[in-house]
C-alpha positions in Angstrom: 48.2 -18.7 -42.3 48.7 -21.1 -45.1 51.4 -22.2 -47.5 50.4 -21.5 -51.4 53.6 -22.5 -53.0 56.9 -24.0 -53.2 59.9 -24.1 -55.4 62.7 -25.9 -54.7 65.6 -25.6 -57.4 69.4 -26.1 -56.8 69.2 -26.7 -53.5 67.2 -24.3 -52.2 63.8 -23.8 -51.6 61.2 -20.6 -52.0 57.7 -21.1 -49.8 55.1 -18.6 -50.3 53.2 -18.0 -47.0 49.8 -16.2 -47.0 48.8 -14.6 -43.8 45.6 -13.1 -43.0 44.6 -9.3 -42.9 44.1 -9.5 -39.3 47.0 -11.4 -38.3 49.3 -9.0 -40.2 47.5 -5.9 -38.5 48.2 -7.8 -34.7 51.8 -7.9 -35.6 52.0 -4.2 -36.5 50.8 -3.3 -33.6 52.9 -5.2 -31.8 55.8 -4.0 -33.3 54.4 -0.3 -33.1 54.1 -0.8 -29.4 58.1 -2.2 -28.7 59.1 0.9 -31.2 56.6 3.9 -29.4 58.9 4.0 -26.5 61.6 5.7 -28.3 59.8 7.6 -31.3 59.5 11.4 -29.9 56.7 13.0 -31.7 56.2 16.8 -31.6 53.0 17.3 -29.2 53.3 14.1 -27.3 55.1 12.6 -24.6 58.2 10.5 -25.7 56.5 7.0 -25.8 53.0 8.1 -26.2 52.1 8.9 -30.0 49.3 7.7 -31.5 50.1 4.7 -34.3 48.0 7.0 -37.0 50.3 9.9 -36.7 54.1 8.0 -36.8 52.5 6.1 -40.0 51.0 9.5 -41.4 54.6 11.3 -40.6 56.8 8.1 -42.0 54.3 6.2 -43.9 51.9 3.1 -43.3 55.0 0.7 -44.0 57.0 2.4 -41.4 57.0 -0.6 -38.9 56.2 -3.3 -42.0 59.7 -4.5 -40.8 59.5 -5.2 -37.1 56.1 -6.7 -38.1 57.8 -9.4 -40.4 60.5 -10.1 -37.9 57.9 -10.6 -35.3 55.5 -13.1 -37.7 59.0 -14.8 -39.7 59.5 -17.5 -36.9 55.9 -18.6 -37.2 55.9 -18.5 -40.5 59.4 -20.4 -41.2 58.2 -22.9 -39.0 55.2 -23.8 -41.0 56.6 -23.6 -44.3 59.5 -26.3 -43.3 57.5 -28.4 -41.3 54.3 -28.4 -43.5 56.4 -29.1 -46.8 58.5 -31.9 -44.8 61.5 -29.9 -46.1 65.3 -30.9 -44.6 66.3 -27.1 -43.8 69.8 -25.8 -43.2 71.7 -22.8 -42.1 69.5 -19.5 -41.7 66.3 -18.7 -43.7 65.9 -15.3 -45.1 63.1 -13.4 -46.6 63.0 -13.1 -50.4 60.1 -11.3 -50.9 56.7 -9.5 -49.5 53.7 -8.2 -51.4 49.8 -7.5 -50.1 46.6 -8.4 -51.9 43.5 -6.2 -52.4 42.1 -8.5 -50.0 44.6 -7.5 -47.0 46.1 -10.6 -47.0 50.2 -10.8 -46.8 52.2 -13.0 -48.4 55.8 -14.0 -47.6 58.6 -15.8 -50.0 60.8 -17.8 -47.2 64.2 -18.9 -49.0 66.0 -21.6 -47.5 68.9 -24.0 -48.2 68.1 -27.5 -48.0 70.4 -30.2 -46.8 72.2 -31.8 -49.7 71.5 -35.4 -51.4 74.8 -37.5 -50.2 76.5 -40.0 -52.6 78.8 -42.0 -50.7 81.7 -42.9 -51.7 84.4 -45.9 -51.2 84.3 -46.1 -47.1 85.1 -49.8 -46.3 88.4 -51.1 -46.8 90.3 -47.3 -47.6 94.3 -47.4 -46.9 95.2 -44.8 -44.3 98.3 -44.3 -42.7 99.3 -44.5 -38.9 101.9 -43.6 -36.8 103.7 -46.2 -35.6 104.0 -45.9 -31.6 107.4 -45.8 -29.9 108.5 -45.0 -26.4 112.2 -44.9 -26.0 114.2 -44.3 -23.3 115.0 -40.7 -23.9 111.1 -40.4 -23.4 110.8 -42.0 -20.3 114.3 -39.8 -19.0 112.4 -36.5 -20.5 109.5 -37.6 -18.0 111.4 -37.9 -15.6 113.0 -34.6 -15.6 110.0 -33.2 -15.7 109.0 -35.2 -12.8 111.9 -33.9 -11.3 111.8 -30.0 -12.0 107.8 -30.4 -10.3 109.6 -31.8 -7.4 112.3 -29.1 -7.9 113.3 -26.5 -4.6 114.3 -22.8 -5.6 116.9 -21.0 -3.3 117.7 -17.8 -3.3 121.5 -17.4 -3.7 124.0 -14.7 -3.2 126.6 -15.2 -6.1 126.2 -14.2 -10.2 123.4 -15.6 -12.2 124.0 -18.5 -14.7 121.6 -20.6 -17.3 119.3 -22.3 -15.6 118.7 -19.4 -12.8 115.9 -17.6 -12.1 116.2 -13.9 -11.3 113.6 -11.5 -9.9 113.8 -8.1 -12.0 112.0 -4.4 -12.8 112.6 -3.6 -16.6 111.4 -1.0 -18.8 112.2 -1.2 -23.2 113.0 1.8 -25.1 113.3 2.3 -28.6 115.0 5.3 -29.9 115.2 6.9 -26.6 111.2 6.2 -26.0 109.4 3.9 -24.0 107.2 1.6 -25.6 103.5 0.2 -24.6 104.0 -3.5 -23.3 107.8 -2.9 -23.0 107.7 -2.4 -18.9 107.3 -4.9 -15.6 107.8 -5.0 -12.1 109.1 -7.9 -10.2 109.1 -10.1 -13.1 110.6 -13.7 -12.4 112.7 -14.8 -15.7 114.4 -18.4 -15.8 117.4 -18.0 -17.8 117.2 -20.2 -21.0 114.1 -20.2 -20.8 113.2 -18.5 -24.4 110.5 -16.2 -22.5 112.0 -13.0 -24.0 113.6 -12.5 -27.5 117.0 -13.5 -28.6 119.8 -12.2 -26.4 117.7 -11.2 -23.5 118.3 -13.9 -21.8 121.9 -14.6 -22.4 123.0 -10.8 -21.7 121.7 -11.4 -17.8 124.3 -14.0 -17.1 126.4 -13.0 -14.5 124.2 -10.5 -13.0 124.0 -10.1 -9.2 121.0 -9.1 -6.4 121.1 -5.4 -6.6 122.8 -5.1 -10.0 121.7 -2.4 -13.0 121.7 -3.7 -16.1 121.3 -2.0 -19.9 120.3 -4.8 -22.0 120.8 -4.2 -25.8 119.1 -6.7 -28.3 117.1 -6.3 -31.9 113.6 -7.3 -32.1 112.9 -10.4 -34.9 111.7 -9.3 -38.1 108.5 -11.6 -37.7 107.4 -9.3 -34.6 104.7 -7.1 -33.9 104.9 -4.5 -36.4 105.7 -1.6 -34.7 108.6 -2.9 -33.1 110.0 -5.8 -35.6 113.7 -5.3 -36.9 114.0 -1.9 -34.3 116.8 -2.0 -31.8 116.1 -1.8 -28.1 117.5 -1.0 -24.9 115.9 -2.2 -21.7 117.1 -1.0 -18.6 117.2 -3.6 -15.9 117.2 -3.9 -11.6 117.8 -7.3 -10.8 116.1 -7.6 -7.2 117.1 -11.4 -6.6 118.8 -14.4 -8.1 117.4 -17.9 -7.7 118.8 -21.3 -7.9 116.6 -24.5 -8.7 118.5 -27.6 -7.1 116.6 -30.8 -8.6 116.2 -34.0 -6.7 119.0 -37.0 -7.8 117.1 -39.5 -9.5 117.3 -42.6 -7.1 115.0 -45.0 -5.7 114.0 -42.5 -2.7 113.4 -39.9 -5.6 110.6 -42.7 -6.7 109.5 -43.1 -3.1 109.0 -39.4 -2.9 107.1 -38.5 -6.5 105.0 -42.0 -6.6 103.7 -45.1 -5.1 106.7 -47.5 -5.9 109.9 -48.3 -4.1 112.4 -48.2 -6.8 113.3 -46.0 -9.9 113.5 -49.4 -12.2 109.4 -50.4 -11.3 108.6 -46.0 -11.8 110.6 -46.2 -15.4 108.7 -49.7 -16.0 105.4 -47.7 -14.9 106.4 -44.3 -17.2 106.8 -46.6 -20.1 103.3 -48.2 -20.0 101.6 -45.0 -19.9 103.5 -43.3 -21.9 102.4 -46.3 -24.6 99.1 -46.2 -23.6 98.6 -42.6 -24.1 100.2 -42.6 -27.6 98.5 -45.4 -28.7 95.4 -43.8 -27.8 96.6 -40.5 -29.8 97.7 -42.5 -32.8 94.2 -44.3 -32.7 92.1 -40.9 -32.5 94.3 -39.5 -35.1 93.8 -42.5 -37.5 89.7 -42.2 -37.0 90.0 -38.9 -37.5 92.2 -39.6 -41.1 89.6 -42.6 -41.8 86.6 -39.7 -41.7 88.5 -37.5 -43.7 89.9 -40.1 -46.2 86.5 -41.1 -47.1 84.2 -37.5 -46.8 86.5 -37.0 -49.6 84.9 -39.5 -51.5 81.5 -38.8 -51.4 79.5 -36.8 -53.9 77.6 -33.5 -52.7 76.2 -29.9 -53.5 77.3 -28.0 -49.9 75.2 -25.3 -49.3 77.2 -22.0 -48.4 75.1 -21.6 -45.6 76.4 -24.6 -43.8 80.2 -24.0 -44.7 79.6 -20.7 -43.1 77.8 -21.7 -40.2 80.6 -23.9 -39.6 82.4 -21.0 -39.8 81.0 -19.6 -36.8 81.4 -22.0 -35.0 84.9 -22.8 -35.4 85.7 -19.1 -35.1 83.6 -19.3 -31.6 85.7 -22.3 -30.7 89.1 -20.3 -31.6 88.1 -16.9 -29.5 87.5 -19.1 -26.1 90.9 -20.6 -26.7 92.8 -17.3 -27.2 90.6 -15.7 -24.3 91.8 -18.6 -22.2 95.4 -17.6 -22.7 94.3 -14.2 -22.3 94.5 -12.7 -25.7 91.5 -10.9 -28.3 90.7 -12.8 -31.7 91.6 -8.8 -33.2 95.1 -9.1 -31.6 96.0 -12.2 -33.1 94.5 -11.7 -36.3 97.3 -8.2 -36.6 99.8 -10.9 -35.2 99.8 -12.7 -38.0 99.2 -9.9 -40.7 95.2 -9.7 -41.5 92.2 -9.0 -40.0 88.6 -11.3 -38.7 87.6 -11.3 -42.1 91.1 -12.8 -43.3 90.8 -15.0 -40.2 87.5 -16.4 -41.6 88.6 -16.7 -44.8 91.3 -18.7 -43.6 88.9 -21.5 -41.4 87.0 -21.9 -44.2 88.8 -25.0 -45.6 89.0 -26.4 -42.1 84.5 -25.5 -41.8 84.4 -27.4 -45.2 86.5 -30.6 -43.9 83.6 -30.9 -40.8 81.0 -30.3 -43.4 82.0 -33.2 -45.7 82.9 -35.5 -42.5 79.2 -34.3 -41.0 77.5 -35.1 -43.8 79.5 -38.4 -44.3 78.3 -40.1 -41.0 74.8 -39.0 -40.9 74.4 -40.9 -44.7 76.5 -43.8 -43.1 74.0 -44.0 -40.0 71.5 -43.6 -42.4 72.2 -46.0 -45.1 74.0 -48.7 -42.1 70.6 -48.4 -40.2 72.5 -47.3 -37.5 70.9 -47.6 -33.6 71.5 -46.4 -29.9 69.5 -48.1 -27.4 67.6 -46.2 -24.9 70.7 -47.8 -22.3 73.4 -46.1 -23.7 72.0 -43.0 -23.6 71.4 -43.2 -20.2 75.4 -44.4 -19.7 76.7 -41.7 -21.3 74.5 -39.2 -19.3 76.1 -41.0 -16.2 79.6 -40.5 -17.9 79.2 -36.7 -18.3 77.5 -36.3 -14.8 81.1 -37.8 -13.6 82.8 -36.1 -15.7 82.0 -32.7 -15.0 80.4 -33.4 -11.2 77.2 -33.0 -11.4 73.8 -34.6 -10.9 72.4 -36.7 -13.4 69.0 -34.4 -13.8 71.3 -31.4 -14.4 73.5 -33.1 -17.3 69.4 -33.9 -19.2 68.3 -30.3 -18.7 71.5 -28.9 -20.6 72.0 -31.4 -23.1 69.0 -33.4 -24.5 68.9 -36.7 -25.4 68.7 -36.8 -29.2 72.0 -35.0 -29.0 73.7 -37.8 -27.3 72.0 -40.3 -29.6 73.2 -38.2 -32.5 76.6 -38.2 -31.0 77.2 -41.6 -30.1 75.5 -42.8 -33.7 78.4 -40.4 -35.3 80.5 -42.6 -33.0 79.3 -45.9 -34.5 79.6 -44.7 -37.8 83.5 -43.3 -37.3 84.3 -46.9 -35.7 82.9 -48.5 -38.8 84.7 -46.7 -41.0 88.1 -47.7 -39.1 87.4 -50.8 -38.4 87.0 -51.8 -41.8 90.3 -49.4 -43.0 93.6 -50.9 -43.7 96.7 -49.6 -41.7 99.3 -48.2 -43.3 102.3 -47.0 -41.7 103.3 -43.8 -41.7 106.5 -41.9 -41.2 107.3 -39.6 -37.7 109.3 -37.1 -39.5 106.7 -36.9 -42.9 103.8 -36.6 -40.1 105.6 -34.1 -38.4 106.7 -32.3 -41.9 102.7 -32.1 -42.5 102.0 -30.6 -38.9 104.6 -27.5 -39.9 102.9 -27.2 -43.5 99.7 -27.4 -42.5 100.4 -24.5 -39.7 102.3 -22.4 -42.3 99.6 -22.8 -44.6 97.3 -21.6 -42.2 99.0 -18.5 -41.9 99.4 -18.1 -45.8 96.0 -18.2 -46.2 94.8 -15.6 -43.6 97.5 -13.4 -45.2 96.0 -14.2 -48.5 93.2 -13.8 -47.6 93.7 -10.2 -45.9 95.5 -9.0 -49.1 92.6 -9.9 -51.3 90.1 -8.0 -48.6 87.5 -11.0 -48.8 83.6 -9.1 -48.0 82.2 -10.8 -45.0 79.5 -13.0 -45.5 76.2 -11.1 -46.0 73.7 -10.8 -42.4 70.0 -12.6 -42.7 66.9 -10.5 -40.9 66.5 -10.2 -37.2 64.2 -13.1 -37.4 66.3 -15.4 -39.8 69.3 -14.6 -36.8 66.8 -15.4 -34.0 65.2 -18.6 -35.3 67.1 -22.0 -36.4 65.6 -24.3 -38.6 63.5 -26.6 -36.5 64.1 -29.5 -39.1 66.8 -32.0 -39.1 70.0 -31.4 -36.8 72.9 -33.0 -38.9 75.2 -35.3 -36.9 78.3 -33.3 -35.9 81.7 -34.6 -35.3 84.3 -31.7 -34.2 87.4 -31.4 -35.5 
């Protein structure tokens, strides 16, 4: 095996591979044999027909296919690390053709990873929050404090805001039950906002052992079977419950913490209420630093990578909405499209870690950048700690040139904001951005579902098995 040509041209590269006769032949028949076991031929056992007859029946190419996929990891590997090339996202094949001679030569296409221009990256303006903690925050930590701390009684009298009550309750729509519309036993706090508008309020007054028809209108932004539709659910109330809160005094401070007044707890809420949103403001102005200046520098981005990105944000996003117990399909008809509208709609946000990825490995690179051999080894001790468990364990699932590339990301992001200027920025603009941003998100998938986006178009068996073995880019997640 041996690599006769290469063309790189826009970013991409073409390596022709030549493999030997021989070699070729081995890998036929190794696909031959993984494919026999489910080829029935008439005369012979299932499993058991000769490799003449299938190729005489389907044709001598017949398991050409299988034969690539099993050679294409071999092959990729020598064509990236032979040429020295800097290969991203999956290879595919882009062409095959045999000599008189026997011998076989692949065409491996590849992206490569894109010469980096940076931009302006010391001294940018970005804006930061400005950090407050008033004493309507410390009060609202408190009452949480307090409804943790909070008894529940059952009580004999009618239910009022703030009550809990124990009920069975089954939703019909024009006289028919509907899926989802039905539970047993269900605890409800009044005032919640568990259940849609009206629900809630229509129970007050109830009693323990009460029927009750509750009329209400589902939103128009619902799911769309049941949006704008009237509904009736009938209700059994089994129990009402009553939440009595603790006064806030200084035995409520003995009680919930390790100080002997309310003043020193306040004084203690404060600090770490500070500390925490100083900490938030400081992440979130690193994280505006990156952005600010990955949208200065000058790049090519291979598809390949926006899309792996892709994946990996759409990975991130199904865990999340398994965790609260729902399907990436369900949402996606929750908010009006489909996975492929979904997709379309990360792709801005795959871009942004792209540019920001791209930004810190140049900024290692160009800064010289170094971890020492010792902080590796701390931050091995950190995750051991951190997740409880043996040292030895944490190196066998992560390896070290990971954390190096990690914690030289790190450096780089810390450069970039220790050398930015402050600038304040507004609460209310900062949150008006936070409600854009999320109803943009949603305009896009919607978009995105309307203009029926194709998805993006599958590699070989062996281009979805095998990652390039080349660089690893330095990855900071969003």
């Amino acid at each position: 095996m041996n690599v006769k040509n290469t063309e790189i041209k826009d970013g991409k590269a073409k390596i022709s591979v030549e493999i030997e006769k021989e070699q070729f032949d081995a890998a036929i028949e190794k696909a031959y044999r993984k494919a026999v076991k489910n080829i029935m031929v008439p005369g012979f056992r299932k499993g058991h027909a000769p490799r003449a007859i299938i190729e005489g029946m389907y044709g001598k190419s017949v398991f050409y296919e299988d034969a690539v996929n099993e050679v294409f990891p071999e092959v990729y590997r020598l064509a990236v690390t032979e040429q020295k090339l800097k290969a991203v996202g999956a290879p595919s094949l882009a062409d095959l053709s045999f000599g008189e001679d026997g011998k076989v030569t692949l065409v491996v296409e590849t992206d490569l990873y894109p010469e980096v221009k940076l931009g302006e990256y010391k001294g940018i303006e970005v804006e930061k929050a400005p950090v407050k903690v008033t004493e309507a925050d410390v009060k609202a930590e408190l009452d949480r404090m307090a409804q943790r701390n909070a008894r529940i009684l059952t009580v004999d009298r009618a239910a009022k805001m703030g009550d809990s009550v124990v009920l069975d309750f089954e939703g019909f729509v024009d006289g028919k039950a509907f899926e989802g519309g039905k539970g047993e036993k269900y605890t409800l706090k009044l005032g919640s906002g568990q259940f849609i508008p009206g629900f809630e309020e229509a129970l007050v007054g109830v009693k323990a052992g009460e029927d009750r028809d509750v009329n209400v209108t589902f939103p128009e932004q619902y799911d769309a079977k049941l949006a704008g539709k009237a509904a009736t659910f009938k209700c059994k109330v089994h129990e009402v419950k009553e939440t009595i809160v603790p006064e806030m005094d200084d035995e409520f401070a003995k009680d919930v913490s390790e100080f002997d007044t309310l003043a020193d707890l306040k004084k203690d809420i404060k600090a770490r209420l500070k500390k925490e949103r100083e900490e938030a403001a400081q992440n979130q102005f690193e994280n505006d630093c990156v952005t600010a200046a990955a949208e200065k520098i000058e790049c090519t981005i291979p598809e390949s990578m926006i899309e792996e990105q892709v994946d990996k944000h759409m990975e991130q996003f199904a865990y999340q909405l398994q965790m609260n117990g729902m399907k990436m399909e369900d949402y996606a008809k929750m908010v009006g499209g489909d996975i492929s509208a979904l997709r379309g709609s990360m792709r801005p946000m795959a871009e942004k870690t792209v540019r920001a990825n791209l930004l810190l490995s140049q900024i290692v690179e160009e800064e010289k950048i170094k971890v020492a051999e010792k902080e590796i080894e701390d931050e091995f001790k950190k995750l051991a700690d951190q997740y409880h468990m043996e040292i030895e364990k944490v190196k066998e699932a992560i390896s070290a040139d990971s954390i190096r590339s990690d914690l030289e990301g790190r450096k780089a992001i810390k450069l970039i904001a220790d050398n930015a200027k402050a600038v304040e920025k507004k609460i209310e603009e900062k949150k008006a951005a936070v409600k854009k941003a999320v109803e943009d998100k949603k305009t896009a998938v919607k978009k995105a579902a309307a203009e029926k986006k194709p998805a993006a178009k599958k590699t070989t068996k062996a281009a979805e098995e095998k990652k390039p073995a080349a660089k690893k880019t330095k990855k900071t997640e969003e």
